[in-house]
Residue, then its C-alpha position, 0 to 999 in steps of 0.5 A: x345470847x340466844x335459845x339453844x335446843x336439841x336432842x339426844x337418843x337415849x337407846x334404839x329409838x334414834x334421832x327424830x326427824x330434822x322437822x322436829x329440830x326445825x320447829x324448835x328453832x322457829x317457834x324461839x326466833x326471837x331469842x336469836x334472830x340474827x343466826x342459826x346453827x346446827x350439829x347431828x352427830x349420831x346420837x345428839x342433835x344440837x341447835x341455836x337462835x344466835x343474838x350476836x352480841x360478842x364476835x358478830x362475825x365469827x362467833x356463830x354456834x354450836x363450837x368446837x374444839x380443836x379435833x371436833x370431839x366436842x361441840x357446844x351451844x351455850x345461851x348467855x355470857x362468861x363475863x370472864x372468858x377474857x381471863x380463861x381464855x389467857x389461861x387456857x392458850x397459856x396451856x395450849x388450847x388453841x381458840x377459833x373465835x373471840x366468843x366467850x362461848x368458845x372458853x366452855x369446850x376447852x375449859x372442860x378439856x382441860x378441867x372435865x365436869x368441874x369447868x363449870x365452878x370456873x364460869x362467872x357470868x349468865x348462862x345455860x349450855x349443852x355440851x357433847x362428848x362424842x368420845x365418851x357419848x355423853x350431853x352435859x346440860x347446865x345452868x348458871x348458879x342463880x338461874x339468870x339463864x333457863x333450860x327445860x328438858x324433857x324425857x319421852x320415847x327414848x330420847x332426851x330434849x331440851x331448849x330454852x323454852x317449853x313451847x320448843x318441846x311442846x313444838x317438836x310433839x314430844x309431849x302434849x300441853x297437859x297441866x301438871x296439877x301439882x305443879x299448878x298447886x304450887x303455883x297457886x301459892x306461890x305466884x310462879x311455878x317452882x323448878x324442878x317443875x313446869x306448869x306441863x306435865x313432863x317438862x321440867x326446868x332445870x334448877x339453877x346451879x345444876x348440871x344433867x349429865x347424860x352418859x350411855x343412857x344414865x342421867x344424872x342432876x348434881x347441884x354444882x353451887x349452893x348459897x355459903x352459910x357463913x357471915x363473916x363478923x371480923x370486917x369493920x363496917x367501912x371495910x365492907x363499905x368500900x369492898x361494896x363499891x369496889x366489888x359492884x364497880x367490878x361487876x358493871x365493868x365487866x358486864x358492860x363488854x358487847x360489840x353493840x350498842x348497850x343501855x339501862x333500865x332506870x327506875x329512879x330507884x337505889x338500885x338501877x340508878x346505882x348501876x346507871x351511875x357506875x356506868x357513866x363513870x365508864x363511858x365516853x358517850x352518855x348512856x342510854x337510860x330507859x324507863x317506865x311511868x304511869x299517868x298521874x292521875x288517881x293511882x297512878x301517881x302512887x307507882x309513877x317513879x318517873x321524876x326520880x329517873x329524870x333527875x338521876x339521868x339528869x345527874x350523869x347525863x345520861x340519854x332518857x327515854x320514857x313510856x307511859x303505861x295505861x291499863x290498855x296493855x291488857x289487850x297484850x297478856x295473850x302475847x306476853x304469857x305466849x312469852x313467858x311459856x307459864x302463867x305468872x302473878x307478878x305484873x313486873x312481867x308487863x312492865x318489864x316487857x314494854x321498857x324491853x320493847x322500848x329500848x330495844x329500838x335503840x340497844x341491843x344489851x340492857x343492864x338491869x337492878x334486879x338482884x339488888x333487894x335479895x343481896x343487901x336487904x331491900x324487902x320490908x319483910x325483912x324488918x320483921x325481926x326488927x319490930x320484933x324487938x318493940x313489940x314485945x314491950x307491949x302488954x301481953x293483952x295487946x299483942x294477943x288480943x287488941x292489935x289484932x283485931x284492930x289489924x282485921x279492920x285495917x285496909x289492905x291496900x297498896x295504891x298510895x304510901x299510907x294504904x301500903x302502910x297499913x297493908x305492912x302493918x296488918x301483915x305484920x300484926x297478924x304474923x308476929x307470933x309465928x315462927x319465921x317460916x310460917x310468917x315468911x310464908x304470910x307475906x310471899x304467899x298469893x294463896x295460902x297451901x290451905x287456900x291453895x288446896x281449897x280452891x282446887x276441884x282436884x287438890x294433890x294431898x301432898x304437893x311439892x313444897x319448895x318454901x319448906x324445902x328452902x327453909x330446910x337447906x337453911x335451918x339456922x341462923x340470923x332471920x335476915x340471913x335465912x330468908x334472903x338465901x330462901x328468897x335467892x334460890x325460890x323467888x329470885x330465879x324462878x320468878x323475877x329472873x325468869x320473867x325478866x329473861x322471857x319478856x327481854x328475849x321476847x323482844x331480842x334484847x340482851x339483859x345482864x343484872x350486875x348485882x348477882x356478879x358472883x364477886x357481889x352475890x358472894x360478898x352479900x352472902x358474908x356479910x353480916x345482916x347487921x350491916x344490910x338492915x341497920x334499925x328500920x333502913x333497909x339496905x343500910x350498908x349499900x347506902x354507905x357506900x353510895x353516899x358520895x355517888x348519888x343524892x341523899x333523896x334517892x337512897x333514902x326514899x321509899x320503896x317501890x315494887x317494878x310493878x303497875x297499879x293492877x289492884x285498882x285497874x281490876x276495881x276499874x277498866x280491867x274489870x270487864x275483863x275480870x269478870x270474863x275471864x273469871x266467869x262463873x261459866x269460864x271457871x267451871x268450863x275449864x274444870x281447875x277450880x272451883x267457883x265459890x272461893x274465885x267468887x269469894x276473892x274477886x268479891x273482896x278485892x272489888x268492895x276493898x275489903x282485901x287486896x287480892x291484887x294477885x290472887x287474881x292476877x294470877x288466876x287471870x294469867x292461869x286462864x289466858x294460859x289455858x286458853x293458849x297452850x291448853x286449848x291450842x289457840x293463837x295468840x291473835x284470836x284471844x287477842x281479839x275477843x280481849x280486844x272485842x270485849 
């Protein structure tokens, strides 16, 4: 694990000073605070920050192969290097370390560009031809790993992070205003893009072959849209258990101490589980709770981890969360280099911190939701069935008018209720990309647009692009693989990697193993969804392993109570922030709808939870990257006010 940067000269223009180099490495310090590594070749400067978790003596970074013509820098883990290692000794290939890094530049000796298909694990790397002169730029299938590059006077760089580019003065902090479109509706800024203009992430499953000053992006890996109907339910069950057993297995090899995140949730107390199982020592479990008090209790899943912890006895930490972690967002959307509207990033964060003081490597849930149908927008099709029994006045007329009343809301279980019932109402007659668009979206592209002072007539659509990679099958089907090339890398995994690395802490996430992420998508969406139980056959197939009380509890999103925070002690900072001064002195947006929404959250007439959080993170973005201020001096006037 570690950040990885560089550059490579494209024509004349030559490499850049070593200072460049330089300040791309300490501004990502703390993705690799344990080592550093450097190669200049004529054309290409390679670099790393090294968290040493495997080989912590001989795994330094870049490697080479045996006759250094190939070096490579590689951030993540090949969860099966052990095996291609054998195989690629077995063919005469010599190793230096016992780093799984090693296992790419020998892998591409002896397989060329299509080594990437045999990686299994988390990763994004820069790997140099010097015989051929050409820079391989790739990253894992799901985006579990990052990687931004860049194009700018004649030369072509690239690091884990934005703020790296932004750093070695290749480009300014300039927004990239259709970029910024996209993140209105969506929540977070979808690769190819960057909220900079200029920088661009590299989209999962791609690899960027640069040769002779011609580039190239070719997509390596895209989700299978075949489902396998000929296996019997209690096969798939136990292939399930086998599969996900596997999967933690092999993402538990470190040379340093490792732990979990526990929620008390199906999904991080599935692993928790598996791991005990496989340790000698209890394992270090992790959690988050909130006071339980008011709203509070609602997100509050600390009684659930215990007694998951207390089943596999496992060593429990905790931390209680109050909304005085407001004065951190500078700091953390410092982080995340983009502005974010999933408060996932704030929690994530503080149990990173937490366990860090003890671990070095987390195993996470995420994953889980997307794999086996773990979301309630997926029982739409479902309730579609019953619906459509009812009168067709009903249906057109009396649901939803009452659905318009109803209080959208998500602070207890009877609010969140009915916040699914109103989406559900007043989506029903859609068709499945329009009504999947009503319950992701933050701001609709319509609302999106009119919110702008400088709209983009036709921005990048990366819901509609999905849909059309997917154009049939089961609803269930389509909108988990939508959900597994858009949300998943560019939201959760992103921000989960930002806020781990933000405190040099390892995550792994077993559940998008490529033997489950495949198994998931053969799988019938009979098997996931059985009537209104989400995550049916998973459920199956933990039956013998954890209480009935915590696979068939209710859902909850890793998130905090920042609607009702917003209503009380984050709305002094609100209302600073989203000024009617502050708002047309940056010249985004315009006033009268960021008016209209903060109205309608405040008076509870809406939940606009992350309309605003989102504007909000926008602003505070700004404020650091756009105007250039240090994190400490928009910390303090947070702090002040």
């Amino acid at each position: 694990m570690c950040g990885i940067y560089g550059v490579l000269n494209l024509g004349s223009a030559g490499l850049p000073p070593a200072a460049r180099l330089s300040r791309m490495a300490a501004v990502t310090v703390h993705r690799g605070p344990d080592d550093e590594g450097l190669h200049v070749d004529r054309d290409v400067m390679l670099g790393m920050r090294r968290l040493a978790i495997l080989d912590l003596a001989g795994g330094h970074q870049p490697i080479a192969n045996e006759d250094g013509t190939l070096h490579v820098v590689c951030n993540g883990e090949v969860y099966n290097y052990r095996r291609l290692t054998a195989e690629l000794e077995s063919a005469g290939h010599w190793f230096k370390t016992r780093s799984d890094s090693e296992v790419l530049v020998h892998l591409y000796e002896e397989h060329g560009d299509a080594f990437v298909r045999r990686l299994e694990g988390m990763f994004a790397f820069a790997l140099w031809d010097s015989r051929r002169r050409r820079l391989l730029l790739g990253r894992d299938r799901l985006g579990i790993k990052p990687l931004y590059y860049v194009e700018a006077d004649g030369r072509l760089f690239f690091a884990s992070e934005a703020k790296a580019l932004l750093a070695a003065g290749v480009v300014p902090a300039e927004i990239d205003r259709e970029a910024l479109q996209e993140y209105l509706a969506l929540g977070y800024t979808p690769a190819p893009y960057s909220m900079f203009h200029g920088i661009r992430k590299l989209a999962p499953a791609s690899m960027l072959v640069c040769e002779r000053g011609r580039m190239t992006v070719e997509r390596f890996w895209t989700p299978s849209r075949h489902v396998d109907g000929s296996v019997s339910e209690q096969e798939w069950t136990e292939t399930l258990l086998r599969t996900m057993d596997q999967a933690v297995d092999s993402q538990m090899i470190s040379d340093v101490p490792l732990g979990a995140f526990l929620s008390g949730g199906i999904d991080s107390s599935t692993i928790v589980a598996l791991m005990a199982r496989r340790s000698s020592r209890p394992i270090k479990t992790y959690s988050i709770g909130f006071e339980t008090t008011g709203v509070g209790s609602y997100y509050n899943e600390l009684p659930w981890a215990r007694k998951v912890a207390k089943l596999y006895g496992t060593d429990h930490h905790e931390i209680v969360v109050k909304p005085d972690v407001s004065t951190l967002l500078p700091r953390l959307l410092w982080h995340m280099d983009e502005p974010i509207a999933d408060a996932a990033f704030v929690t994530t964060f503080l149990v990173a911190e937490f366990a860090r003081r003890d671990v070095t490597v987390i195993l996470s849930g995420v994953g889980g939701d997307e794999l086996f149908g773990g979301y309630h927008r997926y029982l739409g099709p479902t309730y579609d069935r019953y619906y459509d029994y009812l009168p067709r006045w009903v249906r057109t007329t009396a649901l939803p008018a009452l659905a318009r009343a109803l209080p959208s809301d998500r602070h207890s279980s009877l609010l969140n209720a009915s916040r699914q019932l109103r989406a559900y109402v007043l989506s029903q007659a859609w068709p499945l990309t329009e009504r999947y668009r009503f319950y992701v979206e933050v701001f609709s592209r319509v609302d999106a647009a009119a919110l702008l002072r400088d709209p983009v007539r036709q921005p990048f659509d990366a819901l509609g692009a999905a849909f059309q990679a997917f154009p049939d099958g089961e609803p269930l089907d389509r909108m988990a693989r939508v959900d597994l090339i858009t949300q998943l890398p560019d939201d959760l995994l992103l921000l989960t990697d930002k806020m781990t690395m933000a405190t040099s802490l390892e995550c792994r996430v077993p559940f998008l193993d490529e033997g489950m992420v495949d198994l998931a998508l053969r799988m019938p969406a009979t098997l996931k969804i059985r009537g209104r139980r989400l995550k049916h056959v998973l459920k199956l197939a933990l039956a013998d392993t954890l209480p009935a009380d915590i696979l068939h509890r209710g859902k909850r999103g890793f998130g905090a109570p920042m609607g009702a925070w917003l209503r009380a002690e984050l709305a002094p900072l609100m209302r600073r922030l989203l000024s009617r001064e502050s708002v047309e002195k940056r010249g985004l947006l315009r006033w009268e709808p960021v008016a209209r929404t903060i109205a309608l959250h405040v008076a509870q007439r809406e939940d606009h939870t992350d309309h605003l959080l989102a504007l909000m993170t926008l602003e505070l973005w700004a404020r650091l990257y756009l105007d250039g201020r240090r994190i400490e001096d928009v910390t303090a006037e947070l702090v002040e006010r």
